[in-house]
N, C-alpha and C positions, 0 to 999 in steps of 0.2 A: 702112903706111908714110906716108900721106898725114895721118895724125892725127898721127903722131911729127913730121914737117914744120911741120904748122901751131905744136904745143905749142915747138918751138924757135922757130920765128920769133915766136910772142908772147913767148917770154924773151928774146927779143933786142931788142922795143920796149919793155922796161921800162926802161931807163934816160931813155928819152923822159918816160914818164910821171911818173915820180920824180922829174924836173927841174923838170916842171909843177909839180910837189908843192912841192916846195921854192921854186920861188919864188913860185907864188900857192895856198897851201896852205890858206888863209881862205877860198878860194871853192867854195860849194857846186859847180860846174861841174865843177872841178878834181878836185874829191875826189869825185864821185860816178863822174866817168871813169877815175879810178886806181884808185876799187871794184871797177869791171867790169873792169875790166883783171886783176886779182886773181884775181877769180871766173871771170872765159875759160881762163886758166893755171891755177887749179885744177880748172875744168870738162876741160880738156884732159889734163891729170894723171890724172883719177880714170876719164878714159874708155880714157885708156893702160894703168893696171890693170887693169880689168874685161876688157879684151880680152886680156894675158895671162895674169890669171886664168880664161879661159876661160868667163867668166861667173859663176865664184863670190863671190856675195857677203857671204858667212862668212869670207873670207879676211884677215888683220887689216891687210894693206897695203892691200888695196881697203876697210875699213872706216876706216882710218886717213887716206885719200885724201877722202873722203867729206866727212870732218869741217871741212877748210877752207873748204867751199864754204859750209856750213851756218853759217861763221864768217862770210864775206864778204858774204853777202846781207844780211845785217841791218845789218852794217855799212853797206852801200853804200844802206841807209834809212836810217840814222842820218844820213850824209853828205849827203843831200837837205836836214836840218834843221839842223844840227850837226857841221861837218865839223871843228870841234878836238876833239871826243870819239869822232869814228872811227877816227881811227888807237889808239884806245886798244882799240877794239873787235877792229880786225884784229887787233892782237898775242897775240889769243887764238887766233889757227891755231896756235900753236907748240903747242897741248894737243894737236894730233895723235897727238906722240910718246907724250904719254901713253898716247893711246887703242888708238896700237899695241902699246905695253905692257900694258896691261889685255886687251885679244882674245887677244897669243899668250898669254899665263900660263893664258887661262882654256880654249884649244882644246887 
């Protein structure tokens, strides 16, 4: 219950961080704190799966959970260097769906 707590109250300071974005969305600071911002909310996501998956991680939502995190990290390196080619980089979590499309066809 205390991990479902935390993963809403970080969706409820996103609009804090997006506003950051939007107005100072040039600066590395800005974008590498909206990275991890990302990456806590889908760290908190993928650990709300696992736990009602009961630890399986063959399961294609906890596989499909996974996948943004793996999207955000590099991102939020990019955004150390390059913070107007990161947000091109996050918009690659939406392949989630694919990937949950790919695991159920294939289990």
């Amino acid at each position: 219950m205390f991990l479902n707590l935390l993963f809403l109250l970080s969706i409820i300071l996103l609009p804090v961080t997006n506003g950051l974005v939007g107005s100072y969305g040039e600066s590395n600071a800005v974008a590498v704190l909206f990275g991890l911002h990302l990456t806590v909310i889908a760290t908190l996501n993928a650990g709300l799966w696992w736990l009602v998956n009961r630890g399986n991680r063959s399961h294609p939502e906890f596989i499909s959970s996974v996948f943004p995190i793996l999207v955000f990290l590099p991102g939020t390196l990019v955004a150390l260097f390059a913070p107007q080619y990161a947000e091109y980089l996050w918009f690659l979590a939406f392949g989630a769906l694919f990937v949950r499309r790919f695991f159920r066809s294939s289990t």
